[in-house]
N, C-alpha and C positions, 0 to 999 in steps of 0.2 A: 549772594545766597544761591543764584538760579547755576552758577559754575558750578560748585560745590556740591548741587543734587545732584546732577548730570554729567560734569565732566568725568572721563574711567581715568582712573586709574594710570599711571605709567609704568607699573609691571606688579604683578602679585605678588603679596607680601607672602613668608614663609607659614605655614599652619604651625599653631601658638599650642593649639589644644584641640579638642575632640568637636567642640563647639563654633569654634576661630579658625577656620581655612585659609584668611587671609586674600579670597577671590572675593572681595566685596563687589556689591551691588553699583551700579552706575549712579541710581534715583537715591540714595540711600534715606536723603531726607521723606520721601516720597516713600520708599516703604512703614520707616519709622514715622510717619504721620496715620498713615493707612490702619498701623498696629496697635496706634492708642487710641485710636477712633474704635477698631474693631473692639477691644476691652473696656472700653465705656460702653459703648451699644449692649457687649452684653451682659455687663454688670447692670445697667439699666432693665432689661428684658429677663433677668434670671428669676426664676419665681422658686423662692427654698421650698413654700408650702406645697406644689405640685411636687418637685422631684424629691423631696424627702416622704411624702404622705403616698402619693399618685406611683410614685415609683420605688422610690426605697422600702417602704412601710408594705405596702401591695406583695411587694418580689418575696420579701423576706416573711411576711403570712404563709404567703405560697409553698414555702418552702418549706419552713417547720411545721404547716399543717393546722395552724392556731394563729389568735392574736398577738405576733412577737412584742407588742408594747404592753398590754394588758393582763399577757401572763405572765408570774412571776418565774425568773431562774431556779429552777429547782433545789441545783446541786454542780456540782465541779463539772461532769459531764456533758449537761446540758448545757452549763454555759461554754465551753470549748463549740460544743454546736454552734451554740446562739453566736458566738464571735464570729466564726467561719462565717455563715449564711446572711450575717450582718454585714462582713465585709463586703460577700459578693452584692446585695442588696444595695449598699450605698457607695458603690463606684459611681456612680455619675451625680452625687453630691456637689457641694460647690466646692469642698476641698479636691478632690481626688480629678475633675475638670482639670485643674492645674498644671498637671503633670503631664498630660498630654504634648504640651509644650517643649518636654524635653526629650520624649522618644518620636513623636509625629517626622523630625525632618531627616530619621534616623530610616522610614521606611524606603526602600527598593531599590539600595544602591548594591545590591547583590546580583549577578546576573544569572545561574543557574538556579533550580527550585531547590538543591540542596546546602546550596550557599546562600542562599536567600534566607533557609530556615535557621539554619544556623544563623547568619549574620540578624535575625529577629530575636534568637532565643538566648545570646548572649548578651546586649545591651539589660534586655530583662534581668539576667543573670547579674549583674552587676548591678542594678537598682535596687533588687534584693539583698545584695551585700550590703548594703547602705543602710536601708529600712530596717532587717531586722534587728543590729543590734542597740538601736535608738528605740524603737517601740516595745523590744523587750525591757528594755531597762528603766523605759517608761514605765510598763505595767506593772516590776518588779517595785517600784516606789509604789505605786496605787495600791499594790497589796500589803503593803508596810502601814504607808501613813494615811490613806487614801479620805478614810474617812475626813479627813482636816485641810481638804486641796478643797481648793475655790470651787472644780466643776462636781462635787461631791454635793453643794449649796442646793437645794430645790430653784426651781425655778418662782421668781416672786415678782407679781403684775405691775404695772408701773414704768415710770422712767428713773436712768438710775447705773451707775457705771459699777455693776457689781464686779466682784473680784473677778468671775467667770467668763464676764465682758470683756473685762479689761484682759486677760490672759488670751482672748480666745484673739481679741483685737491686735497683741504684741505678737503673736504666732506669725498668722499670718500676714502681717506686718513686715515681718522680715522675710518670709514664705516670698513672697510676691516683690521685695527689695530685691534678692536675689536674682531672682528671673528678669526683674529690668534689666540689673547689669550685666548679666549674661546675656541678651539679646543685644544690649548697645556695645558690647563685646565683639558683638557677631557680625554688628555691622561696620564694626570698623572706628566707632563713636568715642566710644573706653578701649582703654589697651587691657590685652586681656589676663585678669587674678588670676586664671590656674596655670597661666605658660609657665613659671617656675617650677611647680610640682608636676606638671604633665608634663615637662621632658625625662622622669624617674618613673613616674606612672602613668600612663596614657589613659586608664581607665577612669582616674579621679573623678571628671565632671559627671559621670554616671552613677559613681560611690554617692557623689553629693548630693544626685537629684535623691536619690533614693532615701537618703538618711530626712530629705524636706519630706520624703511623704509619709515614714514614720515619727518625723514632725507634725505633722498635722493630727496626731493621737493627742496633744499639746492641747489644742485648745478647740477641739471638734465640740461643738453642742448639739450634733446629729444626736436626738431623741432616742435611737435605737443604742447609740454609741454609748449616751448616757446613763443607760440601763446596767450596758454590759458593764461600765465606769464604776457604778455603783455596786454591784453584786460582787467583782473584784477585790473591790475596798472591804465590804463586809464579810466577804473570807479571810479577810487579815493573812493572806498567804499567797507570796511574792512569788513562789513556783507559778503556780495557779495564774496572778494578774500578768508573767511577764509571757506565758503561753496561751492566753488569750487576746492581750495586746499582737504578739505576735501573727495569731492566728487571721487577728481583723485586715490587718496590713497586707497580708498574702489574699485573702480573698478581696482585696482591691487591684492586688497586683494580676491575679487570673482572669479576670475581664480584663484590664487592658491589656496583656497578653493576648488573647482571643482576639480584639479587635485587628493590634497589632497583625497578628498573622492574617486578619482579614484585607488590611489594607495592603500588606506584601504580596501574598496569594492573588489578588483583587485589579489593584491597578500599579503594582509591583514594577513589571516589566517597562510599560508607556511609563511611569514615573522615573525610573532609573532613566532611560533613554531621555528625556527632556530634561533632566540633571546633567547629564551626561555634555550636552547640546552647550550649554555653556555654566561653570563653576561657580559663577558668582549669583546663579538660582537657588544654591542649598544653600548659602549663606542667608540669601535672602529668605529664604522658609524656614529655616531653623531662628532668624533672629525675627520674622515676625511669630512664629507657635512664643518665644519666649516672651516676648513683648505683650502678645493679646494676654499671656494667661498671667502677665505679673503685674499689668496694669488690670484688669481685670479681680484679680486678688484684693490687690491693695483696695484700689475701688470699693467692692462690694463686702470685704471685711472689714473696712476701717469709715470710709467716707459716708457709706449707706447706712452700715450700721448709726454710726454716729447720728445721720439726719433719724432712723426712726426711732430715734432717743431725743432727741428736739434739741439736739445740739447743733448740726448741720444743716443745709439744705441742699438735697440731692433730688433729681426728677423722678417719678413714682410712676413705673408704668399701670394702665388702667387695669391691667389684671392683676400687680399687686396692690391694691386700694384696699 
């Protein structure tokens, strides 16, 4: 096993896909130990009530000027608002964390500030391709049948695998399935699913992240999400749910955007150059970002959940008690 971690490589393999360079890692076991450590720790440490109440719930008062949980959706208008200002509000929820995993190892391999921006504002652009016709066509069902979908259910005290559970549990389920094997992709572990379609489209693995995080409209029980969920539903009009769905997706995607260009702008340059230094470091940083955020996922959507339903036993940090 100690050969296997350590020994390199006898010549790089050919790049499969956007994800898959093929300069894997020397340690490889050693980083993929490192990445499932890091996604328990912070599925463990994730507190939903701070970043949904403390930060999402706070950001998005702020913004609309009022209680966004407590007052009710007016009218078509204002909820287009409410969607927007909920999206940017709950980017750093525990779905929308996720995603970070697949544009983070994407940042500072640009070396001018005008290819750098570009090379930032195209992966986005392609994430967007992905997301919105999946979260429109989400919403466009919510405004059809919505009233009759599981996350329409009130929320009801108790232990208890409601529909809403179970939907929100199968999501990200597969959310976080994914990004395992793309990271064990990355390092060389799995051979990797897109090489067939990324030598016709090279953009693919970006399409895909993108359509997971208008997945995550799927089975989000963010409390503000839930509102908008509702209001959609009882407009009974699929215009309406699939441009609001829409709209929640983009103001997820404009924070990470922002950040994105913070971390290119930021430490852009010294990143590119230590990438640069030797190839099989963005293998290894793009296959741990997918690693932490898919063991992570699965972790704290399926395992934790499950224990605060008494069906598992997961460790309980002292501040979520």
């Amino acid at each position: 096993m100690s050969r296997l971690a350590t020994a390199p490589p006898t010549s790089p393999s050919p790049r499969t896909s956007l994800f898959v360079s093929g300069a894997f890692p020397r340690r490889r076991l050693l980083v993929l130990l490192l990445a499932v450590l890091g996604g328990l720790l912070l599925a463990y440490a994730w507190s939903a009530e701070f970043v949904d109440q403390e930060i999402g719930a706070r950001s998005a008062n702020a913004m609309l000027g009022h209680d966004a949980h407590a007052t009710p959706i007016a009218n078509i208008a204002s909820g287009v608002l409410f969607a927007l200002v909920t999206g940017l509000a709950g980017s750093f929820t525990a779905c929308n964390i996720a995603v970070f995993g697949a544009v983070g190892p994407l940042v500072g391999s640009a070396r001018t500030r005008r290819a750098r921006l570009l090379h930032t504002l195209k992966p986005i652009g392609w994430l967007t391709a992905g997301m919105l016709p999946v979260s429109a066509l989400y919403g466009a069902v919510v405004g059809l049948v919505g009233t009759h979908m599981p996350q329409y259910a009130p929320t009801k005290p108790g232990h208890g695998l409601s529909g809403r559970i179970i939907q929100a549990m199968t999501v990200f389920g597969v959310v976080g399935a994914v990004m395992i094997v793309c990271g064990l992709a990355a390092l060389g572990l799995l051979p990797d699913p897109l090489k067939a379609v990324s030598r016709r489209f090279p953009n693919v693995p970006l399409v895909l992240m993108g359509a997971l995080v208008g997945g995550f409209l799927l089975g989000r029980p963010y409390p503000l999400f839930r509102d908008m969920f509702r209001h959609a539903a009882d407009t009974h009009n699929p215009a309406y749910g699939a441009a609001a769905f829409a709209l929640q997706s983009v103001g997820n995607i404009i924070v990470m955007a922002l950040v994105f260009l913070l971390l290119s702008y930021g430490v852009g340059g010294r990143l590119q150059r230590w990438l640069a230094a030797a190839p099989s470091r963005a293998s290894a940083l793009t296959a741990a970002g997918f690693l932490v955020a898919g063991v992570f996922t699965v972790v704290y959507w399926d395992i934790r959940l499950l224990d605060r339903l008494g069906y598992l036993w997961f460790p309980t940090a002292p501040w979520n008690s």
